[in-house]
N, C-alpha and C positions, 0 to 999 in steps of 0.2 A: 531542491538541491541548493547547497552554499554555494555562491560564488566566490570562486577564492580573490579577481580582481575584481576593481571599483572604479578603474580611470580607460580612459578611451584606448583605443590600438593609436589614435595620432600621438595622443601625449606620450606613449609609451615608447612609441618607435623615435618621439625627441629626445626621451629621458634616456633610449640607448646610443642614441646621434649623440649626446651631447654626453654618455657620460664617455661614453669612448673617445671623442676627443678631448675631454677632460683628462684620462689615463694619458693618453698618447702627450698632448702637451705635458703634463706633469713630469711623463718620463723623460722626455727629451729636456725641462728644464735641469731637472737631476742630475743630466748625463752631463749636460753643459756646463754646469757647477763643480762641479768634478774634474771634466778636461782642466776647465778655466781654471783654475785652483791651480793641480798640479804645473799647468803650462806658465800662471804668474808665478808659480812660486821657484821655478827652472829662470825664466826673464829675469827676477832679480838675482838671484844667485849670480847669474850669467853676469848681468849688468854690474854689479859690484865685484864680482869677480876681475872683469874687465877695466873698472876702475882703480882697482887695489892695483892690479899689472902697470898698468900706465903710471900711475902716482910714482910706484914703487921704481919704474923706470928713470923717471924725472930726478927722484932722490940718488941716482947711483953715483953722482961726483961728490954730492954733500957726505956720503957715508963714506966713499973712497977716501976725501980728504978731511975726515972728522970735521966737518963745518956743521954744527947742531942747526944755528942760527936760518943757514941756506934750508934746512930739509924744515923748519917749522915753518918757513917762509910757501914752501913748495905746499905742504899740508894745508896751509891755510886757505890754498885755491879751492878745497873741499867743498866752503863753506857755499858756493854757489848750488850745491845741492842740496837742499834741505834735509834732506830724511839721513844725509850719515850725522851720525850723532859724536862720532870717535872717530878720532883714526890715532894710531902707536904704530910706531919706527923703532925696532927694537936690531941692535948688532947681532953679530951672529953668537955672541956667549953667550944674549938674553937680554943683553943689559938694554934699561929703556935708554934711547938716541934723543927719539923728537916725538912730541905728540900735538894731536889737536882737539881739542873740547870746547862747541861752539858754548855749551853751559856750565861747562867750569865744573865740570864732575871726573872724579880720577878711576874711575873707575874701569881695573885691568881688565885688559882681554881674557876668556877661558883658558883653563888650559887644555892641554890635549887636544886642543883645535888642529885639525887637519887640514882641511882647507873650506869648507861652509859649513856654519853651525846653529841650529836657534835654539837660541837662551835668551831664558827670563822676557819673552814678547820681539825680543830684536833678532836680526841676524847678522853673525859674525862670519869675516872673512879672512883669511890668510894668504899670503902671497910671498914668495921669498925672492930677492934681490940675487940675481947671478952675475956677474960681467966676468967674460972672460972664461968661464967656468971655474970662478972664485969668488966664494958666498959671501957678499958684502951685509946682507941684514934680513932683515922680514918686517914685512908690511902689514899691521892688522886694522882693517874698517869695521865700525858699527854702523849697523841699516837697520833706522827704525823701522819700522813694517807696518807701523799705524796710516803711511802714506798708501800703500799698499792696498789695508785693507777698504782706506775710505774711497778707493777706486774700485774694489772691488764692489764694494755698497752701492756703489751707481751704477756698477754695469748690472748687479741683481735686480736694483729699478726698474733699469731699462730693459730687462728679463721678463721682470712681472709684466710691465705694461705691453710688452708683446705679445706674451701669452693669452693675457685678459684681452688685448686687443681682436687676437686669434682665434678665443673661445668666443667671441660678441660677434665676429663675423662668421664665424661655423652653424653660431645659432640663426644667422640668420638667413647664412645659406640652407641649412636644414629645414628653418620654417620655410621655406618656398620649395623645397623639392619631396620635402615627407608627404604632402598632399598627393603628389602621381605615384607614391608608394599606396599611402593610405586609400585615396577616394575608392578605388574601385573594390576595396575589402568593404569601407563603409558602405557602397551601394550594395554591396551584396546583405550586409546587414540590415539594410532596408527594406531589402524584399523581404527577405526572412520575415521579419517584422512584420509585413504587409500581408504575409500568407498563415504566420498563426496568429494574427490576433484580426482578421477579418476572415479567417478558412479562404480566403482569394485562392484557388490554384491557377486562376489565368495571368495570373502575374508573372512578368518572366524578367531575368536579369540582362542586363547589358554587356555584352560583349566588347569589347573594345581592344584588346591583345591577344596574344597568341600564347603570352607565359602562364604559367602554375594557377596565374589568380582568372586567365581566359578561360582555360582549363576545368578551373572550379566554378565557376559562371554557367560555362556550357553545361556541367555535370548537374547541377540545381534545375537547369532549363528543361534538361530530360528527365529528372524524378520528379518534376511538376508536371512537366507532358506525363508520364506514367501515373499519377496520382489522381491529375484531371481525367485521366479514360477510365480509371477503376473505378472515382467517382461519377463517371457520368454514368456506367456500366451499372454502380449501385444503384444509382438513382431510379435507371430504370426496371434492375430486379425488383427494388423497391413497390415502385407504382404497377408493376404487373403481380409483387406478391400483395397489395392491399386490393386489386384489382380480384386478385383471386380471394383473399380473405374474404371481399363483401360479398362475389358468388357462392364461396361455402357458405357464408351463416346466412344467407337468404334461401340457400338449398337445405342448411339444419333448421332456420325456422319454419318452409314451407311444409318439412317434415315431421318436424315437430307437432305441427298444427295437427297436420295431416294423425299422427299418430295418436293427439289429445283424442283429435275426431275419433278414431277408432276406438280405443279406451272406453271412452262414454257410448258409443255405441254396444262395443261389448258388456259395461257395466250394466247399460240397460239393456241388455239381452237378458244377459245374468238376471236380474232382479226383475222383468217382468216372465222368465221362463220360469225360475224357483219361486215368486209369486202365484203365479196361475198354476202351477200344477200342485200347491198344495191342495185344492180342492178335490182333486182326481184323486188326489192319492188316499186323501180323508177317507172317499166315498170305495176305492178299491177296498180298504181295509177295513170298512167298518162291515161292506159287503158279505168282505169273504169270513171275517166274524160272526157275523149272522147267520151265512152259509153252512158253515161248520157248527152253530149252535141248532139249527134246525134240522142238519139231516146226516147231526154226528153216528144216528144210529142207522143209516143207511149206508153209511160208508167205511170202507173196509180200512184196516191199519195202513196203506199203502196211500188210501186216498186221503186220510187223515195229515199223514207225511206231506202231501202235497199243499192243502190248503198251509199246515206250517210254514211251509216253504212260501207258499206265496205270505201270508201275512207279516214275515222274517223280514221280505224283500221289502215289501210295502212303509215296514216302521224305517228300517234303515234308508229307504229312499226318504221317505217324509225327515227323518232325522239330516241328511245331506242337503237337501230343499233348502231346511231353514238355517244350518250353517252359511250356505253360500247366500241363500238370501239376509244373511245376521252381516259376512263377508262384504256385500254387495253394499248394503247401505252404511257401514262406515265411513266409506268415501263418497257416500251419494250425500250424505245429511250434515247442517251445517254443525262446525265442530262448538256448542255452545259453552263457554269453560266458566266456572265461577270457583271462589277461593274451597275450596273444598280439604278437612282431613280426611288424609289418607288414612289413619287409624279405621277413623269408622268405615272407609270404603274396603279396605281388609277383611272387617270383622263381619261386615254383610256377605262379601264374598265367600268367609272362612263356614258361615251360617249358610250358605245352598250347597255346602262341600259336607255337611255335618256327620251325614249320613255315611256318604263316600269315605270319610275319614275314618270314622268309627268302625266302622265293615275291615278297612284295612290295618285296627290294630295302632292307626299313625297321631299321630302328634307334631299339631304347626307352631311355632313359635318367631316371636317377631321384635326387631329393636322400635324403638320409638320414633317413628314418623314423622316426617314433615305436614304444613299444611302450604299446600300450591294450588294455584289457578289451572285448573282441570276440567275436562268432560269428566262426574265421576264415576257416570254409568260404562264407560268406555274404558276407564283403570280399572274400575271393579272387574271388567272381563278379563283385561291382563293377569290381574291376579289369580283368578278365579283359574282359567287355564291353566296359567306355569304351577297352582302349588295342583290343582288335578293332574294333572301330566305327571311328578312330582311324586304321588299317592300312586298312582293308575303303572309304571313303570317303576314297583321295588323291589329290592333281592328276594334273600330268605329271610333277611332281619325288616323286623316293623319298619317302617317309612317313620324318617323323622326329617320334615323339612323346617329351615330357617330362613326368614324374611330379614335381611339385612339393608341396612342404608348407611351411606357417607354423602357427605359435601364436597364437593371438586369446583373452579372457578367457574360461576355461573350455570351451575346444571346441579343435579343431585342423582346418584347412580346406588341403584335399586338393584341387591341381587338375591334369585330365589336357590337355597341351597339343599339337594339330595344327599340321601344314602342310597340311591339304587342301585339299578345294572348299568349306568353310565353309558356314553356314545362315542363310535369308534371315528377320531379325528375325519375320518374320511370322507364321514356323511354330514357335519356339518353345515357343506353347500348347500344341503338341499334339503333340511330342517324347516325353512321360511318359505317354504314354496307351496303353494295351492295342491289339494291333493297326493303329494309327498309320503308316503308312510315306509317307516323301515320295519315293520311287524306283519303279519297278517292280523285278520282281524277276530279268526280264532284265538290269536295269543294275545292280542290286545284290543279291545273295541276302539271305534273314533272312526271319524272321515276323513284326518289329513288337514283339517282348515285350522284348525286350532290356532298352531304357532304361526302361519300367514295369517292371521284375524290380530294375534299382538302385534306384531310386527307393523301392519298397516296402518293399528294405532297408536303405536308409540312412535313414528316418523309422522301421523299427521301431527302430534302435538310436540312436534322440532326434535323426538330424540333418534334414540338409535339404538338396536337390542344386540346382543349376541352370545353366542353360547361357552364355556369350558367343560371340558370333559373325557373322560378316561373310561374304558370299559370296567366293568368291575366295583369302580372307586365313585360312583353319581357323579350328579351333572351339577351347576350353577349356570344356570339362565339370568343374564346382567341387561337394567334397560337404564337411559335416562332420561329425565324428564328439566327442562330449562327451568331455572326460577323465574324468568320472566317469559308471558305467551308471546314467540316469536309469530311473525304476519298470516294471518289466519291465511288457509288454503280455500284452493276453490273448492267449491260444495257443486255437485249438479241436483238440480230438482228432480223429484221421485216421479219417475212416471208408470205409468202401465195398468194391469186390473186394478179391479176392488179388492182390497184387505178381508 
């Protein structure tokens, strides 16, 4: 966020102390300048008004008895005032009587003069002579005003230097009383300070009044009490949820364990049960072959049915045997990879389908392959499966599968593409599963292990399989394989019978 200021709350609350009383004196100079003005400029009016009466008094026997001589005499007392500059004694026709000019300048009175006037920088006055109630003349003075104003220039002086003297002592009363304004905002800003840039919440502010800034002290005091309880509150949800974390993953790893342990148990269940009983089953079926070639003419169509039936049961158990024992050691046997093309592991594959293939009529066809670091007896099975499965599941039109490949970042995804009866989204889930079958096996042969058997080896070698598919319209079966062998998995060693 901008901050829009830059200077402290002290300077700030000087720069309003002082500029307000900067306003305040200024206007009060204003005003004062203004009285002062019109009240000198009423003073001399007055003043020379008062003078012209009197002079004009003094001349009433010289005018009575036409004596010129007496009223210039009388005029000339003027001179002890510097600032009249004129004075004219004029009869009452107009005509000039007597005059005085300390500098010898003739220069008449306005006319139209009333009784105060300013022309040209000075001010005239008029005054008219009555004795008796019979007008013997008129008086007119000139009043320079430059006396005037250079009084007035000093008392503006003496204006300024009050002012200036009134702002230096304002400022100085302000610097010593803005701190009992300011301190207790700045201490709050200390805490503040102290609580986000150390997380401190036991920091508390100083109370010291009872006004607006106590007020906000005490408010600070209580959202840090309230802050420090939800954080101590965290703290210890905290340490009782890492307290419970380390009990869960010590109860997921003992489970874990526990569950590896099972695993490999069951795997070698698995692989020494479908071990060992291939020999029984070798010896049931080769038996009941022999049985039935020896005493096929003792025995009637019924008993014949029977022996089929068992030797039926016999190959398909041996067949289930060695899938789950094929199943079983995938994950028992170490996964040993070296750079292998997949062309050729296709085309061996595509070579034990040949027969399958041809029988159905179908035709595989395939893009141009990578060469990666692979088990490639273990991709060969991949393939080998998805395009029989592929063949073994097609409509009424020939089976045409295609072996497609791309490159995506650091893997390469492999997918196998139908024309069959395709798979209804449904059953999906349960395509990769152990013994699984959506068919019987009148309609279609197999055990079920097939897509669990890719499946188990395309995640031991880091990828991931999965299927698209629509009833009707065939399947594409998609797997990937890493361009680099991510960290070999565990292998367990092979135990159980003799091979």
């Amino acid at each position: 966020m901008q901050l829009k200021y830059h200077i402290s709350i002290r300077h700030r609350m000087m720069a309003v102390v002082m500029g307000t009383s900067a306003v305040a004196a200024i206007f009060g100079s204003v005003c004062y300048v203004v009285v002062a003005l019109a009240m000198n400029w009423q003073d001399t009016v007055r003043d020379s008004l008062s003078l012209a009466r009197i002079t004009g008094e003094n001349c009433e026997a010289a005018l009575a008895f036409q004596i010129p001589s007496d009223a210039e005499s009388i005029l000339l007392s003027l001179k002890v005032k510097p600032s009249v500059t004129r004075a004219v004694l004029h009869t009452p026709d107009g005509r000039r009587f007597a005059a005085f000019s300390p500098g010898g300048e003739e220069e008449p009175p306005p006319r139209s003069l009333a009784s105060a006037a300013y022309h040209e920088g000075t001010l005239w006055v008029s005054c008219p002579i009555i004795k008796d109630n019979r007008p013997l003349g008129k008086i007119y003075l000139q009043d320079d005003l430059r006396f005037v104003r250079q009084s007035f220039r000093r008392d503006l002086a003496v204006l300024a230097g009050v002012t200036a003297l009134s702002l230096l002592i304002a400022y100085a009363v302000a610097r010593g009383l803005v701190p009992y304004v300011t301190s207790p905002v700045l201490r709050l800003a200390d805490t503040a300070r102290a609580v986000s840039g150390r997380q401190d919440y036991s920091v508390r502010a100083a109370v010291d009044s009872r006004d607006e800034i106590g007020v906000l002290a005490g408010a600070l005091n209580e959202m840090l009490d309230g802050i420090q309880s939800r954080e101590a509150a965290l703290r210890r949800a905290n340490t009782e949820l890492e307290s419970a974390h380390d009990d869960l993953e010590r109860k997921v790893q003992k489970r874990t364990a526990e569950l590896a342990r099972s695993n490999r148990d069951l795997e070698q269940f698995a692989y020494i049960a479908s071990h060992d009983l291939q020999e029984p089953l070798r010896k049931v079926k080769s038996f009941t072959q022999l049985f039935a070639q020896h005493y096929q003419n003792k025995l009637d169509e019924q008993g014949a049915k029977y022996i089929a039936f068992v030797v039926d049961g016999a190959e398909r158990m041996q067949a289930l045997v060695q899938d789950l024992l094929m199943y079983s050691r995938v994950s028992r046997v170490d996964l040993e990879r070296e750079e292998a093309d997949l062309n050729t592991v296709l085309a061996d594959a595509l070579c034990n389908l040949e027969t399958t293939i041809r029988d159905a009529h179908g035709a595989v066809t395939a893009d141009r392959l990578p060469r990666l670091p692979v088990n490639a007896r273990m991709i060969g099975m991949v393939f080998q499966n998805l395009v029989s499965n592929a063949v073994k599941f097609k409509g009424t039109a020939p089976p045409r599968v295609h072996v497609s490949v791309r490159r995506l970042e650091g893997e390469w995804v492999f997918a196998v593409r139908d024309n069959g009866i395709g798979i209804d989204p449904r059953h999906f889930d349960r395509l990769f599963q152990v013994f699984q079958r959506l068919h019987t096996r009148k309609e279609y042969p197999g055990t079920g292990i097939g897509l669990a058997l890719c499946k188990k080896v395309v995640e031991r070698h880091g990828g991931r399989i999965w299927v698209e598919s629509e009833v009707g319209k065939g399947s594409t079966f998609s797997f990937t394989l890493p361009e680099r062998p991510p960290p070999a998995p565990v292998a367990y060693p092979e135990e159980g019978g003799a091979t």
